[in-house]
C-alpha positions as CSV (number, residue, x, y, z in Angstrom):
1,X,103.3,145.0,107.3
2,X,104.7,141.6,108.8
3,X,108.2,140.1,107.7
4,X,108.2,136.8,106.2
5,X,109.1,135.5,109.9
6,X,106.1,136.7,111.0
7,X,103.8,134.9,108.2
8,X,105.2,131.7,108.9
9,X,105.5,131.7,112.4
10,X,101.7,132.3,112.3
11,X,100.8,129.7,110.2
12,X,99.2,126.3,111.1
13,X,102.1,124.1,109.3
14,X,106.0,125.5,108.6
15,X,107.6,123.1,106.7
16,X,111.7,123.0,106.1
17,X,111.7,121.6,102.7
18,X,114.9,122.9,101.6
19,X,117.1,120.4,99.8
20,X,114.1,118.4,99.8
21,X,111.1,117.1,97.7
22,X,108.1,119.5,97.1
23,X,105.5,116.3,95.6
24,X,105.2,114.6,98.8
25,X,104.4,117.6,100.5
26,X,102.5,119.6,98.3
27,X,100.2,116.3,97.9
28,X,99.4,115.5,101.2
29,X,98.3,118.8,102.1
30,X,96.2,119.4,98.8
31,X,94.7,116.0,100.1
32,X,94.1,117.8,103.0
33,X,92.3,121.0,102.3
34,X,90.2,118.4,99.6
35,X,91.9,119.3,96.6
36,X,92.3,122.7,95.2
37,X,90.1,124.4,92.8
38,X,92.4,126.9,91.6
39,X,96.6,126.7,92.1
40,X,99.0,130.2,91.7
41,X,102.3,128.9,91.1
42,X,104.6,131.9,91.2
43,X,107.9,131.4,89.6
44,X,107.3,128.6,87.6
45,X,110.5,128.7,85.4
46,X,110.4,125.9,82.8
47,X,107.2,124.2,84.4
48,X,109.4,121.8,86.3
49,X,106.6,121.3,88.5
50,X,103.9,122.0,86.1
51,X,102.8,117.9,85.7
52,X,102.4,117.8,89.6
53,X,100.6,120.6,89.9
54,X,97.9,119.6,86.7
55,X,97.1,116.3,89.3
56,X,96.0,118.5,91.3
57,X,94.1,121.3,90.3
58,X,90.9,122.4,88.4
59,X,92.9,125.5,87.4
60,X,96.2,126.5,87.4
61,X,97.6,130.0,86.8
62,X,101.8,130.1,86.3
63,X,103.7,133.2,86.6
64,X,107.4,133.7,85.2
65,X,109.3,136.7,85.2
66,X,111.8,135.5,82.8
67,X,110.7,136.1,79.0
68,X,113.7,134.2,77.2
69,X,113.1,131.7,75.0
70,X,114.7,128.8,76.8
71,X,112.4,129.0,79.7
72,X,108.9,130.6,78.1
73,X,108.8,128.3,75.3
74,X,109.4,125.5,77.8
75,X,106.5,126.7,80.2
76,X,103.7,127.7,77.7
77,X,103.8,124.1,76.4
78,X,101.9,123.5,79.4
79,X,99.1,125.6,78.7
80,X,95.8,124.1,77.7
81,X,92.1,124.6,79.1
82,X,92.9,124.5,82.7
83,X,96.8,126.2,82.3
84,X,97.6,129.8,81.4
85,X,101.0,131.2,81.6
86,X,102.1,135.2,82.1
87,X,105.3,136.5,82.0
88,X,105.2,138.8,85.3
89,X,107.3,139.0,87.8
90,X,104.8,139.2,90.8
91,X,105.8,142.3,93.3
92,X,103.9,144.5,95.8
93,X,103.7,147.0,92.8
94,X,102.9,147.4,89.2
95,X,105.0,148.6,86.7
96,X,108.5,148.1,85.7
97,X,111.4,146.2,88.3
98,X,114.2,144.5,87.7
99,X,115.7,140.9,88.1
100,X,119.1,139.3,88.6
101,X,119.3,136.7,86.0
102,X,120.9,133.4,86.9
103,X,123.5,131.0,85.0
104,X,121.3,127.7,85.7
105,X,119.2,128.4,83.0
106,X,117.3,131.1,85.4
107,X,116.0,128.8,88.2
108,X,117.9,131.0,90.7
109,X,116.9,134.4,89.5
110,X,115.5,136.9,91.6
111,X,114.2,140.5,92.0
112,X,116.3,140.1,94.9
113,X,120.2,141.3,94.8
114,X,122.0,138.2,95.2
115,X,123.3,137.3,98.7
116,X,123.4,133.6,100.6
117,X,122.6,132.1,97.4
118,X,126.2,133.0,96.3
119,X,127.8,130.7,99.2
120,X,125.6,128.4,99.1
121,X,125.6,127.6,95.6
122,X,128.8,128.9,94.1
123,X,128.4,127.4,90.8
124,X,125.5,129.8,90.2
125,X,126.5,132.9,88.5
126,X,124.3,136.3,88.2
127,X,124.5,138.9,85.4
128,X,123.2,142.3,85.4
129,X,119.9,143.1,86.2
130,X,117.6,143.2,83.2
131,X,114.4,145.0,83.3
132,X,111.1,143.5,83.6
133,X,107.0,143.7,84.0
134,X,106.1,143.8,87.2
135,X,102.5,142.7,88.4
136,X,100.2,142.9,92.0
137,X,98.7,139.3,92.4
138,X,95.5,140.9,93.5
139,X,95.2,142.9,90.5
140,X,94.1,139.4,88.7
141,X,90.7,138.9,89.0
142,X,91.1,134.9,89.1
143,X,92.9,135.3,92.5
144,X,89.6,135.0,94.9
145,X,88.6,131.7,92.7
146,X,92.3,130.2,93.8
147,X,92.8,128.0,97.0
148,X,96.3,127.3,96.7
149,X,99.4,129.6,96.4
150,X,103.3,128.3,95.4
151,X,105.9,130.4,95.3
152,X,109.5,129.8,94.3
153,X,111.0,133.2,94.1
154,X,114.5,133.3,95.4
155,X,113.3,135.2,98.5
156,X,111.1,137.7,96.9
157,X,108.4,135.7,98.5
158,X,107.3,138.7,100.8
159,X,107.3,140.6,97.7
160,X,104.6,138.6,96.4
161,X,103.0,138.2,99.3
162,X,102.2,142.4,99.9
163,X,100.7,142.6,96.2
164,X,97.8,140.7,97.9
165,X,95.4,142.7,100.1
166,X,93.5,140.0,101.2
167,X,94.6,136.0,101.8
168,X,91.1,134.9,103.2
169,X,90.5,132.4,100.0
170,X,94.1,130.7,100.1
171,X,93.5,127.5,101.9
172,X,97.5,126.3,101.5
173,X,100.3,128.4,100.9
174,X,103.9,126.8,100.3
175,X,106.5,128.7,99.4
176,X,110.7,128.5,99.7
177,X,112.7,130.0,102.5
């Protein structure tokens, strides 16, 4: 099993993009693989991102962990022919897990025990774990027909990353470190 490290250091492109945009870079790299036929976006939260991602995909597939109303009802308004929405937390197994709910309206919540994110961003308080669905990415049959993979997960990224056997289809894979 390789560490996040490892996956990136790899990879043709590493990007630094915290602090910093995701359009511009998400675009130019959708331009270059020629657009993407079908988009994972893994810890969508309200769908902040949701009207990017709709310029450039056939078909996009959002994942949120989170279930309460002030997020779901936000993201689900995005849903239409090409946009379906599941409340899963995405995780090397299925089942049940559990997830550290944030104070900013869960954009900073994670399956992940909170750590750097507490000095870094002090404002942002956690409460206790709640319980929640967990999901393999690969158990979704949709997955081979996908090209491009985001993930915004609080650095449960590798997490996400193990519940795939097989990455041969993904042509772009951004995610936040």
């Amino acid at each position: 099993m390789l560490s996040l490290d490892e996956i990136i250091s790899m990879s043709e492109i590493g990007y630094n993009i915290r602090y910093n945009n995701i359009a511009p870079i998400l675009i130019d790299h959708v331009r270059r693989i020629g657009g993407s036929r079908g988009l994972i976006y893994v810890g969508a939260n309200t769908g902040q991102e949701m009207g990017l991602c709709k310029q450039l995909a056939d078909k996009i597939y959002a994942f949120e962990a989170i279930g309460e109303d002030s997020v779901w009802k936000e993201l689900v308004k995005y849903e239409d022919a090409t946009t379906t929405c599941y409340n899963y937390a995405l995780s090397d197994v299925e089942g049940e897990g559990v997830i550290y709910p944030s104070s900013n309206n869960f954009e900073s919540s994670s399956l992940l025990e909170p750590g750097t994110h507490l000095n870094e961003f002090s404002f942002v308080k956690f409460r206790n774990p709640i319980k929640i669905k967990t999901r393999r990415l690969d158990s979704f049959d949709f997955v081979k027909e996908c090209d491009t993979l985001i993930m915004d997960v609080q650095g449960a990224e590798l997490k996400v990353l193990n519940g795939l056997d097989d990455y041969d289809n993904f042509k772009l894979i951004i995610l936040e470190y």
